[in-house]
N, C-alpha and C positions, 0 to 999 in steps of 0.2 A: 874156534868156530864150532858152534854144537850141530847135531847131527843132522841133517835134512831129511827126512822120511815122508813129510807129506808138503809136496811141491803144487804152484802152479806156474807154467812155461807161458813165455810170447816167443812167437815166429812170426817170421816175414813169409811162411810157406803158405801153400793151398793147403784145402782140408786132407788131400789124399796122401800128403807127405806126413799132413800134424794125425792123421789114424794111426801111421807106422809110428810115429813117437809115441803115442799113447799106449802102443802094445809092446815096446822099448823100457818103455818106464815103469809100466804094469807085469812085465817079465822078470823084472831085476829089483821089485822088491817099493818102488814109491807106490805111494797115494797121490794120484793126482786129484789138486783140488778143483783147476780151473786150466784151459786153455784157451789161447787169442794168437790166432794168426790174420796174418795180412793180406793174405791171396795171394801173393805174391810167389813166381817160380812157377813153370812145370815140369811135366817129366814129358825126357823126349821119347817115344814110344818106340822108336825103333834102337833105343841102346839100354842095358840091363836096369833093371828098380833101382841101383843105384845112382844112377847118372840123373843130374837134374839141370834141365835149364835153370840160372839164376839170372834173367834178367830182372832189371827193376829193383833186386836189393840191394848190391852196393851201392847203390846211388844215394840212398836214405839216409838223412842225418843221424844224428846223435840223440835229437830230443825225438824220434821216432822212437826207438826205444824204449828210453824214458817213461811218453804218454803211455807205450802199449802196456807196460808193468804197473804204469799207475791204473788202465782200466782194469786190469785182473786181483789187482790188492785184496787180498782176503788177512785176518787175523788168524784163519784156519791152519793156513800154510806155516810151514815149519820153514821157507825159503822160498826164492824165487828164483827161475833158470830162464836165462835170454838164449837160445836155440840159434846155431845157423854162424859158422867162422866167416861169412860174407855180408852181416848185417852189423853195422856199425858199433855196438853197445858198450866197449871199456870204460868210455872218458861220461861217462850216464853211473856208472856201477854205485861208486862213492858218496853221490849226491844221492841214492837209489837207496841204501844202506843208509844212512843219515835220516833221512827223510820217512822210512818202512819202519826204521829198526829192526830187518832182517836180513839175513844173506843173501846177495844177490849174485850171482854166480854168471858168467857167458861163455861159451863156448871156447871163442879164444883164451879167456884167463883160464880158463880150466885144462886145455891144452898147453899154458906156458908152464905152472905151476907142476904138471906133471912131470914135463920137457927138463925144468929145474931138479926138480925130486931125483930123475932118471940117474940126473948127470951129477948127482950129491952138491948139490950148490943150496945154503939155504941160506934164505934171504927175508930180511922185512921191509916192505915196501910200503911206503904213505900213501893213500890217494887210490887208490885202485882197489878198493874194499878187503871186507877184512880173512880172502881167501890167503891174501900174501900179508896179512898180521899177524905172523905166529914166532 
C-alpha cells in the first residue's frame, strides 16, 4: 500500500465532530482534500468532548458508505478514510478499492490490523482491501 498523505474522509458525524477531525488530520501531517458527513450523532453536552451520542449510525447499511465515498471521489486524494467504528463500512471497502483504484481504509480495519501488528500475527486477507494485502 503506498503512502496516504493527502486524504478525503466520509463520516456519519455532525459538522462539530467532522471540525475536530479536520484539525486531527491537519495536526499529524494529512492534506485533506475533501470531507462529507452525514449529520448524524451529537455531543451530549453535559459529559466530556469526547463522549458522543451515536444515534442513527449503526443502523446504516453498508451501501451508506459506499454512496458517501463515491460522492467525495476526488483523483487528488492519495486515499480515502471512512471515520467512526459505529458505521458500517468493511464489507463496502474491496468493492471501494476495485472501483476507485485507491486505498480505502475504515476505521474498524485500521483498528484490527494494528490489533494484528500488536500481537505479531501477520496475515493476508482477500476481500477486505488491500490494507490486509501485504
Amino acid at each position: 500500500m503506498s503512502e496516504i498523505k493527502k486524504v478525503s474522509v466520509a463520516t456519519p458525524y455532525v459538522d462539530e465532530i467532522n471540525d475536530e477531525l479536520k484539525t486531527f488530520l491537519k495536526d499529524n501531517g494529512f492534506t485533506l482534500i475533501k470531507l462529507k458527513g452525514l449529520g448524524l450523532g451529537e455531543r451530549k453536552k453535559r459529559y466530556p468532548i469526547s463522549d458522543i451520542e451515536i444515534s442513527g449510525i449503526g443502523i446504516q447499511e453498508p451501501y451508506v458508505s459506499y454512496k458517501l465515498i463515491r460522492k467525495i471521489f476526488t483523483d487528488e486524494a492519495d486515499g480515502f478514510f471512512i471515520s467512526c467504528t459505529n458505521f458500517r463500512a468493511v464489507e463496502t471497502i474491496q468493492m471501494l478499492e476495485d472501483d476507485l483504484g485507491k486505498p480505502v481504509i475504515s476505521s474498524n480495519q485500521a483498528s484490527l490490523a494494528i490489533a494484528l501488528k500488536r500481537l505479531g500475527i501477520k496475515s493476508n486477507v482477500k476481500g477486505f482491501g488491500s490494507l490486509f494485502e501485504r
